[in-house]
N, C-alpha and C positions, 0 to 999 in steps of 0.2 A: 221212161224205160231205158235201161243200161244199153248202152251201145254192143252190140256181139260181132267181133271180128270176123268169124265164121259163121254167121247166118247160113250165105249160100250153102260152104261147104256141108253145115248137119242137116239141110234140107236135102243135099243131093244123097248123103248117105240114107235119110230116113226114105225117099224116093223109090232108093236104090234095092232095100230093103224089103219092101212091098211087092218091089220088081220079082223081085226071087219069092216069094211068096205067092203070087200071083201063076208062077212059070210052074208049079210044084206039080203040075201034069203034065209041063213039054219035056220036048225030050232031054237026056240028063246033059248029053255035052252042052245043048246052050245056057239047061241049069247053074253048069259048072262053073261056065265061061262069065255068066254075067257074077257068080258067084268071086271069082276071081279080079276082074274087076273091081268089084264093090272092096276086096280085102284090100287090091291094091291102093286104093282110093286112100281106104282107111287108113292105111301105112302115113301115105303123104300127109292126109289132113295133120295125123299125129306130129310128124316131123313138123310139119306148119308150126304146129302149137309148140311146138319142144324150142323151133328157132326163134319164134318171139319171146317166149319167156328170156332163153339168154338175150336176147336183143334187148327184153328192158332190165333185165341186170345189168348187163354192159353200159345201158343209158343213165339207170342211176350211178351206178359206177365213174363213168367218165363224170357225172354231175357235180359227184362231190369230191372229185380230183381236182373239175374245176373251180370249184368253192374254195378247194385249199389251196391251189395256185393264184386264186386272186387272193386269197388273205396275207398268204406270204409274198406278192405282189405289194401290197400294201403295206407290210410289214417289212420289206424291202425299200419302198422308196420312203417310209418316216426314216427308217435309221442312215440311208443315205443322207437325207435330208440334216440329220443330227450330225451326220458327219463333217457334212460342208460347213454346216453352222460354228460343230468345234475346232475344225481345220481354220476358218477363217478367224475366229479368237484366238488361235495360236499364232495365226502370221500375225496379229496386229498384235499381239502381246509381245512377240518377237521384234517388229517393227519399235516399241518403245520403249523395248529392254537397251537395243541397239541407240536410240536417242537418250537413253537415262544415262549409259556408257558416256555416248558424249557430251553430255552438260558435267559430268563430274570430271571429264575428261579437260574439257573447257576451263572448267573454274579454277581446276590446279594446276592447268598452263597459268592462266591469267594471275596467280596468286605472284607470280616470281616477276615480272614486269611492275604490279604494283606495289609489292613490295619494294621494288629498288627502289620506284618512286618516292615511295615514305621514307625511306631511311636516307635518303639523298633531300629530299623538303626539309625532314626533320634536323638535318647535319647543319643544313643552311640557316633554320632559321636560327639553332647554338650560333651559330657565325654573327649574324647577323646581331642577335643579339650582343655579344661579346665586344663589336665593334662598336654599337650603340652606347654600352656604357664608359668605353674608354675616353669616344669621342665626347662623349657628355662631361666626363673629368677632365678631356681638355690634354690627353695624352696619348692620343693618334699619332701615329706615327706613319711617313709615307709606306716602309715596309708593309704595316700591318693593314693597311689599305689595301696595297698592292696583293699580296697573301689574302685578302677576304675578296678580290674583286676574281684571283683565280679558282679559289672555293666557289665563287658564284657561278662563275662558269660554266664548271665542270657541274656542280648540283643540279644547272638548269637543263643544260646538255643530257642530261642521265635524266632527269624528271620527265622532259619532253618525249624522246627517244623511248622512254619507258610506257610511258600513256600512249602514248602512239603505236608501240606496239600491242597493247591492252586494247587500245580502241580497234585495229585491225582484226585481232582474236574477237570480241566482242561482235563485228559487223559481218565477220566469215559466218560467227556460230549463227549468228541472229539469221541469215540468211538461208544456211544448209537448213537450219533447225526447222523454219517456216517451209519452205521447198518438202524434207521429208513430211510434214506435217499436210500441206494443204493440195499436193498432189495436180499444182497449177501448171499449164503449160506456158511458155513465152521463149522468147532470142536472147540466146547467152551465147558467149565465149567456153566455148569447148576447156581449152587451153587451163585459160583463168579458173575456170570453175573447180574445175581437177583440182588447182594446188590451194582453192578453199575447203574442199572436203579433207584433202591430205593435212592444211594446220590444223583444222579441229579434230584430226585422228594421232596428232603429234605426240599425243602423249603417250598414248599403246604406241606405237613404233619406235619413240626411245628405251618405253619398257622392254621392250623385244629385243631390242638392239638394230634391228629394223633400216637399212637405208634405202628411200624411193628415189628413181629418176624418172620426169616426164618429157616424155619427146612429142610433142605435139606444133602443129602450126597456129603462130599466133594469132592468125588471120578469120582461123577456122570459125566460123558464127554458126549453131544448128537451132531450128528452133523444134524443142519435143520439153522432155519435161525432166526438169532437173533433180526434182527429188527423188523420181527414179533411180536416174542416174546416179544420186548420192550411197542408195541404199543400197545399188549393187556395190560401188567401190567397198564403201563400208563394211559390207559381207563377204568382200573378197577379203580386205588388211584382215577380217577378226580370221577369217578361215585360215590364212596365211598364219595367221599368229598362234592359230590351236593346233593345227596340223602339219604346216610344211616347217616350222620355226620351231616346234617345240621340245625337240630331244637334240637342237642346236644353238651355239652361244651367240648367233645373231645369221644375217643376211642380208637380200638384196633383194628389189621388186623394181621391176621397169615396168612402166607405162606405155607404148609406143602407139599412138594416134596414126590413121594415115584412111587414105582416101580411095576404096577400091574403082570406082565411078565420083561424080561430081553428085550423086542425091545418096551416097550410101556411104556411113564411116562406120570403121575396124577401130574394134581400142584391146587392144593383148594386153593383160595382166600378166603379167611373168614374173616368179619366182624362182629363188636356186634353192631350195630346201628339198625335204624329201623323199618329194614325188609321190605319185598316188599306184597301189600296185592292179596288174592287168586285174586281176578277178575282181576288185570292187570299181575298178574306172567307171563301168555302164550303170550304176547306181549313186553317182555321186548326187544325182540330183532327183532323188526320190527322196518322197517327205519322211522324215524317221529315221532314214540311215544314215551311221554315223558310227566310224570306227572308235569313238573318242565317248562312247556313254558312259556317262558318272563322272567324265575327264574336262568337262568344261562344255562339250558340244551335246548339242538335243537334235543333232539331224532335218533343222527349217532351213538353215543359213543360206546353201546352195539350191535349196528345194525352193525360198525365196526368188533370191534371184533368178531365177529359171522361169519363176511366173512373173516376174517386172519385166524381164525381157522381155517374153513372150508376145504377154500382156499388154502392159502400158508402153513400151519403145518400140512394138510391133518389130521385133528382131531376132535373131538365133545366137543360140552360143555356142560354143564348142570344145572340148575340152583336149590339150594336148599332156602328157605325162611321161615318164621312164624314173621307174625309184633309181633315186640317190643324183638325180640329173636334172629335178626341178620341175614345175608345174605352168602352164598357159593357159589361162583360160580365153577366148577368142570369140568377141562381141560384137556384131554386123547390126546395123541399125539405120534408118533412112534420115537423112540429115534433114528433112523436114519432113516431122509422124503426119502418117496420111488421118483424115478427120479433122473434127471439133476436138477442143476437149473432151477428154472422159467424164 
């Protein structure tokens, strides 16, 4: 049998009812009074019934607001989810656009060192040869001795000199390259490290016109992680190159290292190009912005760097500016990252 909310109450009115039926010979005011009563009664139970009807509208009501708060709860945290997932394909696609920059970067420094090499080998061994058949005719001459011994020279001077410079490009690239790639921690030279990242960027900064100075202590050893460290510089020269460089015929970027405490180092990027103005400064480092779209920039660059910092050097940035007076960006970092590896 159906549960009835009102039991008691239709029983008191049916009661109640009988009462006054029963009284139809007393006298009329207590007829009246229990009469009154009973209507009053009546009143309430109705209201009873009127506020639980709204009660379970309201109930279904709130039910299926809750239904569709979880659904777009849920429909909320997949497209969050999708978001991270394509936010993080864009920094890593960003991440090997900026390494594909440097291997073409690299290879067409490296072309002009071994180049010389060749054509300095190649000069030598015409020499070489040249002497071979005189002397073999037996019409050497001390002169042309003396003349093929300074051709050697000089060819071996410029061969050696030249490979050597090739092999130092080659051991910088080999190294940034693997550091951005494998995300290792270990103990490097602060100092040193910098002017490996800066030759494998040498060739965007002679495009640019571009002159860097590093003022760092030779001494300075941190141990954190280098390929970090590469990515930020790297995103700093390209940003310098799209934005503070690019409506000028060249510029300037200082480096300046320095030690606020003995476990915590400062590295200022500073540029003299065009500064960044007040209204976009507090967005420089949100993902997508970028006064430069269709112009070269997609707005990851500094949004990058901003999570390496964060991130992986456990450190803050900060940015200093005034257009037409140049740009600093300002890097605090604990000279030995608190943890294991990441």
């Amino acid at each position: 049998m159906a549960f009835n909310l009102f039991d008691n109450e239709e029983k008191v009115i049916e009661d109640g009812a009988r009462l006054i039926a029963q009284l139809d010979g007393a006298k009329s005011e207590l007829r009246d009074g229990v009469a009154t009563l009973l209507d009053a009664y009546r009143k309430s139970y109705r209201e009873q019934r009127r506020l639980v009807r709204v009660s379970d509208r309201q109930q279904e009501q709130l039910s299926a607001v809750n239904q569709e708060l979880q659904r777009k709860k849920e429909e909320a945290e997949l497209a969050l989810t999708s978001l991270k997932e394509a936010q993080e394909n864009l920094l890593q696609a960003e991440k090997l656009a900026s390494l594909g920059a440097l291997v073409a970067g690299v290879a067409h420094e490296i072309n002009t060192p071994v180049g010389i090499a060749l054509a300095s080998a190649s000069h030598l061994a015409e020499q070489t040869a040249a002497v071979k058949l005189v002397f073999a005719e037996g019409r050497i001459r001390k002169s042309d001795f003396a003349d093929y011994m300074d051709t050697a020279d000089e060819a071996s001077a410029l061969v050696l000199s030249n490979c050597q410079r090739a092999a130092e490009l080659i051991n910088s690239f080999k190294q940034v390259a693997v550091d951005q790639t494998s995300a290792e921690r270990r103990r490097f030279l602060l100092g040193g490290y910098i002017n490996e990242v800066l030759r494998s960027l040498a060739p965007r900064l002679r495009q640019s016109h571009v002159q860097v100075t590093v003022d760092c202590p030779a001494e300075l050893e941190v141990d954190s992680y280098p390929g970090a460290l590469s990515q930020v510089l790297t995103n700093f020269v390209m940003n310098a190159s799209i934005h503070a460089f690019a409506d000028l015929p060249g510029g300037n970027i200082a480096i300046a290292i320095r030690q606020p405490s003995p476990d915590l180092v400062e590295l200022r990027f500073s540029d003299d190009g065009a500064g960044i103005p007040e209204a976009i400064r507090a967005r420089i480092f949100d993902p997508f912005f970028t006064p430069k779209r269709g112009s070269g920039g997609n707005g990851l660059g500094l949004h990058i760097v901003f999570n390496i910092i964060a991130g992986t050097l456990k450190g803050q940035v900060a940015v200093e500016s005034e257009v037409g007076q140049g740009t600093s960006f300002i890097v605090t970092f604990p000279r030995i990252a608190p943890g294991e590896d990441q």
